[in-house]
C-alpha positions in Angstrom: 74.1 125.8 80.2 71.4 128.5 81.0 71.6 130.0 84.9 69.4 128.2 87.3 68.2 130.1 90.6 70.7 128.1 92.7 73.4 129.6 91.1 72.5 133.1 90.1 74.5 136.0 90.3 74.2 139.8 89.8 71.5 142.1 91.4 68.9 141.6 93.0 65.3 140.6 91.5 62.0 139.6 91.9 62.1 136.1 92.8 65.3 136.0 94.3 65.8 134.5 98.1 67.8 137.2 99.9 69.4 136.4 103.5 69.4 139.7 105.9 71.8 140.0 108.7 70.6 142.5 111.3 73.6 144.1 113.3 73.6 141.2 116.0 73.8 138.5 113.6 70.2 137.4 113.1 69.5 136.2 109.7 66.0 136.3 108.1 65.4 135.3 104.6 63.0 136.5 102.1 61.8 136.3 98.6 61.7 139.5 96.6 58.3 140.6 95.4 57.5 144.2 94.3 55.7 146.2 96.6 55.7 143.8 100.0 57.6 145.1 102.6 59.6 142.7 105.3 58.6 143.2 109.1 60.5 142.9 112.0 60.5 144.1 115.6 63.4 146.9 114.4 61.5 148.5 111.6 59.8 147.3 108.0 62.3 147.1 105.1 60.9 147.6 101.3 61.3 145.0 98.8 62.1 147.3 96.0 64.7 148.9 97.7 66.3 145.6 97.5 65.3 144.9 93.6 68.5 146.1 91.6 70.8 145.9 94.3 74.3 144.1 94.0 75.0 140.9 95.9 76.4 141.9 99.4 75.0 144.8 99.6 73.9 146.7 102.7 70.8 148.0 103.3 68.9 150.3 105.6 65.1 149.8 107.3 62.5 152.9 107.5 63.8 153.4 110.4 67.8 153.3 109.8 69.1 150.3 110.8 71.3 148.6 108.6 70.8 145.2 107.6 73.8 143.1 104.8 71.8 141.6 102.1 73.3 138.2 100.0 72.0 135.2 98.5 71.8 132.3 100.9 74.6 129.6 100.0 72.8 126.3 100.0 73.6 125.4 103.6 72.1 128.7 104.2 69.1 127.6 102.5 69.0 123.8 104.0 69.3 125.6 107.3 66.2 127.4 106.8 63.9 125.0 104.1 60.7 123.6 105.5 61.1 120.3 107.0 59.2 117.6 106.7 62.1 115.1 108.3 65.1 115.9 110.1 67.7 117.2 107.7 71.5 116.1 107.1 73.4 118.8 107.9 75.9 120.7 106.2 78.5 119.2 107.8 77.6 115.6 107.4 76.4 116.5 103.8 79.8 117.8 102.6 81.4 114.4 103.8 78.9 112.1 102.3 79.9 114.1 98.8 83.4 113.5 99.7 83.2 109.3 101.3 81.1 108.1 98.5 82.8 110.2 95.8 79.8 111.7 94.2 81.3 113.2 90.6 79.5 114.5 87.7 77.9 112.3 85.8 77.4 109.3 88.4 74.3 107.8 89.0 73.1 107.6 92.5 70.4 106.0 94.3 69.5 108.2 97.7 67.0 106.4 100.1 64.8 108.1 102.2 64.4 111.8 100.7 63.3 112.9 104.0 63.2 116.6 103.4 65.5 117.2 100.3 68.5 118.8 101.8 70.7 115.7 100.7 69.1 115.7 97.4 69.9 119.3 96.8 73.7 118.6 97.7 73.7 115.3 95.7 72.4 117.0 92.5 74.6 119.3 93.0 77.4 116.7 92.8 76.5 114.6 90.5 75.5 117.8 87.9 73.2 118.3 85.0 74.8 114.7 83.6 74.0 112.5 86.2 71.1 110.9 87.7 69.2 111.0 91.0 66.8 108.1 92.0 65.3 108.9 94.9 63.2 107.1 97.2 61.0 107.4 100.0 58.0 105.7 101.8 56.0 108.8 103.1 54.0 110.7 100.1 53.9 114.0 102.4 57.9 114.0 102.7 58.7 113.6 99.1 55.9 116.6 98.5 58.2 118.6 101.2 61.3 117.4 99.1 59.8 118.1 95.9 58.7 121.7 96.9 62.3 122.6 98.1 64.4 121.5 95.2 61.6 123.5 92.7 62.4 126.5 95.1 66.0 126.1 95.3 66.7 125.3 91.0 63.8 127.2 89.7 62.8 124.7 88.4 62.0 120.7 88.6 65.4 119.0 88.1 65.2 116.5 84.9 67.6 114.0 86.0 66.2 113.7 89.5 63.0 111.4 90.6 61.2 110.1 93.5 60.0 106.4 93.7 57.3 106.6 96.4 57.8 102.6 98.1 59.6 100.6 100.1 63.6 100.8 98.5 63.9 97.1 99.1 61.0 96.4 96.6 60.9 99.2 94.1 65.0 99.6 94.0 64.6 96.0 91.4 61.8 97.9 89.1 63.8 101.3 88.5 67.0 100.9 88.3 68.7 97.3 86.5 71.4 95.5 88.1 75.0 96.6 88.6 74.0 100.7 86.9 74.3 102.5 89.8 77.3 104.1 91.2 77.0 105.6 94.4 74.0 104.7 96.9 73.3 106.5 99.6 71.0 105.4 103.0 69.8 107.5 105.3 66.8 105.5 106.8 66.0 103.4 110.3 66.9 99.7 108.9 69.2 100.0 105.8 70.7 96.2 106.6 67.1 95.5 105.0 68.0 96.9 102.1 71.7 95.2 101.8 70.5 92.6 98.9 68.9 95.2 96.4 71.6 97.7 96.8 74.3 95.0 96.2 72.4 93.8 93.3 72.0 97.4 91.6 75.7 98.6 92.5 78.6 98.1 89.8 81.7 96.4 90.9 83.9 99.1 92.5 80.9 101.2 93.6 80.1 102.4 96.8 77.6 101.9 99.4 77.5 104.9 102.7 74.8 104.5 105.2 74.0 107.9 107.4 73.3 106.2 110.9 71.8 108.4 114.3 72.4 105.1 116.7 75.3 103.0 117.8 73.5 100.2 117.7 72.1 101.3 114.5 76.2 101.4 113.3 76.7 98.3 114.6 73.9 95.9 113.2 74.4 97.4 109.8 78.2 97.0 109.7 77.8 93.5 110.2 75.2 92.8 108.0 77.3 94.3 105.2 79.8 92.1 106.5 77.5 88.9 106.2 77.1 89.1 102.4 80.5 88.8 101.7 80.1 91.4 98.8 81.9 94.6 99.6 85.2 95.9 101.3 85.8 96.4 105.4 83.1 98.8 106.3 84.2 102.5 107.5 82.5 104.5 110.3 83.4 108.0 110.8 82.0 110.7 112.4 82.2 114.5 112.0 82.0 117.4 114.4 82.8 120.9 113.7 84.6 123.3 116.3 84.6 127.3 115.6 86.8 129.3 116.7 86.4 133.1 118.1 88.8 135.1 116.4 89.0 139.2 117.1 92.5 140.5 117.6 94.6 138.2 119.8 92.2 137.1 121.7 91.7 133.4 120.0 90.0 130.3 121.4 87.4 128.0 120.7 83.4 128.3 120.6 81.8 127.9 123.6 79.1 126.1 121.2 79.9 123.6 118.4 77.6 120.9 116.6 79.1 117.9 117.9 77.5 114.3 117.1 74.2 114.6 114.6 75.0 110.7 113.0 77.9 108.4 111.7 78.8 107.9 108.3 79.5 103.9 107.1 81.3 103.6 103.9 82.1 100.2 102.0 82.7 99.3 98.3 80.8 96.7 96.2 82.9 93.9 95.2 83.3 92.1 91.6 81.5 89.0 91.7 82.5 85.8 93.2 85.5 88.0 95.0 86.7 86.8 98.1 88.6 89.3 100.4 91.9 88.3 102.0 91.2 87.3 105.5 92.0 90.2 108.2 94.5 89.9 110.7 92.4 91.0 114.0 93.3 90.6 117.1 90.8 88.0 119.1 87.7 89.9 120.2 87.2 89.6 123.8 83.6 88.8 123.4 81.2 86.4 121.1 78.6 87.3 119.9 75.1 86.1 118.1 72.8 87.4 114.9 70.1 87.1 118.3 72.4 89.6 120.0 73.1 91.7 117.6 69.2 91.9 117.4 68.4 92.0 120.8 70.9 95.5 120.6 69.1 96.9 118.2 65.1 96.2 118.9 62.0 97.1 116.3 61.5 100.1 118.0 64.1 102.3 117.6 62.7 105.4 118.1 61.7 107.5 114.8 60.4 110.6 115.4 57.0 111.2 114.6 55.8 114.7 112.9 52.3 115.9 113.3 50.0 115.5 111.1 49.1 118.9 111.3 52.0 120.5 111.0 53.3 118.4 108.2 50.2 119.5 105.7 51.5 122.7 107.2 55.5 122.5 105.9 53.9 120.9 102.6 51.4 124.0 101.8 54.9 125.9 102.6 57.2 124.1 100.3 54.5 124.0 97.8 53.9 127.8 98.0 57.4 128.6 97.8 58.2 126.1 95.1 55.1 128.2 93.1 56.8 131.5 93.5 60.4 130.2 92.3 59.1 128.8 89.1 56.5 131.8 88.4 59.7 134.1 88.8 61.9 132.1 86.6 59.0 132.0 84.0 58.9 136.0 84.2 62.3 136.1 83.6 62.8 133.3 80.7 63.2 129.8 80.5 66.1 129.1 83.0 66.1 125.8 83.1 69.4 123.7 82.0 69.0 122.1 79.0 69.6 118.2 80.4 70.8 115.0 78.8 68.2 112.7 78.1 68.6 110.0 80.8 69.6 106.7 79.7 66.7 104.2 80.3 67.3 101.1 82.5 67.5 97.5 81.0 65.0 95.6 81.6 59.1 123.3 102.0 59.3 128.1 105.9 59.8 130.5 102.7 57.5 133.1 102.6 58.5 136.1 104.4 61.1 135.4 107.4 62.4 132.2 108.5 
């Protein structure tokens, strides 16, 4: 399989995205082009005295200060993509790959795209052999989305897609029931999408819902309950703790990202299985379908972007998606040559970020 952008090595050139880290630890990334020159308030650096250098190199501005130069991983890069939605972060990301079991070759639904970040680390996962359905109900998001993964690969990924729609209605018309292994939620009511995703899901696979609320966790745990289709539902969440380390003086961050959303994992079941009853100990309180939605009202609170600066983030990923595929084009075709996809049955770059 031919190199793509997201996974290039050796020096430096045009094209590439190159993270700086000045000497207090602030990171810009830019994109090479011959000739431009990268400004900051510490003194211009030139482009081409990046072009040709190794990876982890070290570089100084006109005006001698010394600034590391490496390819951003992609958490560097999800860290610093332009955003149309909220993002899932690394953190959370690397656990989704690990709770749903996301392995080469799977096919995997992901609902909503949001900004891309998740589809980035799920095509990742699922490599150039599995499929990515993708779906999302704002056209400017997916355009975000779409803009990021082209800057990212290189290229437009083959075996990914985006269904613009509701997932509940256009889940039935892309992908035929019981093919899909792993789906993946991360929108504001996925127990209205229970029935699709149960129908499209193969025995054994499994469901995980990203989830910002507690009363979001709750309502869709028992919902997945309710159908009577898929294992005990699993809520975790994940929080990440450095640690200062510099001789022996060693003790925790000051900082750490705590809570960003929890993670609900269940597998589907074969059909007409019944689960062996639980042995739980009598809850202490009863409860209704009306309380469970009285806890979790209509208006649970999505954030709205501007629409301003959301044709702004989509001119961004657009432009920066333009420049990645124009570089790859000057340097060859780079793009993996892809299984055909079985059919079914019946955005700041630019110059600092």
């Amino acid at each position: 399989m031919s190199e793509s952008r997201g996974e290039r090595s050796g020096p430096f050139r045009a094209g590439d995205r190159v993270q700086l880290t000045g000497p207090k630890g602030r990171m810009h990334t830019i994109t090479l082009e011959p000739g431009k020159l990268f400004h900051s308030h510490k003194g211009p650096i030139a482009h081409d005295d990046l072009i040709g250098l190794p990876d982890g190199s070290v570089v100084a501005n006109q005006v001698g200060i010394e600034y590391l130069a490496l390819r951003p991983l992609l958490s560097d890069f999800v860290m610093s993509m332009p955003r149309g939605a909220a993002i899932v972060y690394p953190k959370d990301a690397a656990q989704i790959l690990a709770q749903a079991d996301i392995f080469p070759g799977a096919t995997v639904v992901e609902a909503g795209v949001g900004s891309g970040a998740l589809s980035l680390w799920l095509l990742r996962g699922i490599g150039p052999s599995g499929r990515l359905l993708s779906f999302e109900r704002r056209e400017e998001f997916a355009e975000v989305a779409r803009g990021n993964v082209a800057t990212f690969h290189g290229y437009d990924p083959e075996n990914w897609s985006i269904t613009l729609g509701d997932l509940a209605v256009a889940l039935p018309e892309v992908a035929a029931a019981a093919s899909v292994d792993r789906v993946v939620l991360d929108m504001l009511a996925p127990w209205e999408c229970i029935d699709v995703v149960s129908d499209a899901l193969k025995p054994g696979g499994v469901l995980l819902c990203y989830i910002a609320t507690a009363t979001q966790l709750s309502r869709v745990a028992e919902a997945i309950r309710a159908t009577g289709e898929y294992t005990e539902p699993q809520s975790t969440e994940t929080m990440v703790r450095g640690w200062h380390v510099q001789g022996l003086a060693v003790r925790p961050d000051h900082r750490m990202i705590a809570h960003t959303g929890f993670l609900l994992t269940a597998r589907r079941l074969a059909p007409d299985t019944v689960l062996p009853e639980l042995k739980r100990r009598p809850s202490k309180t009863e409860f209704s379908d009306e309380d469970v939605e009285a806890w979790t009202p209509g208006a649970l609170g999505e954030r709205a972007v501007s629409a301003k600066a959301l044709r702004k983030r989509v001119r961004a990923a657009d432009a920066a998606a333009e420049r990645s595929r124009a570089a790859d084009g000057a340097h060859g075709d780079l793009t993996p040559e892809l299984p055909e996809a079985p059919a079914a049955d019946t955005d700041p770059a630019g110059e600092a970020l």
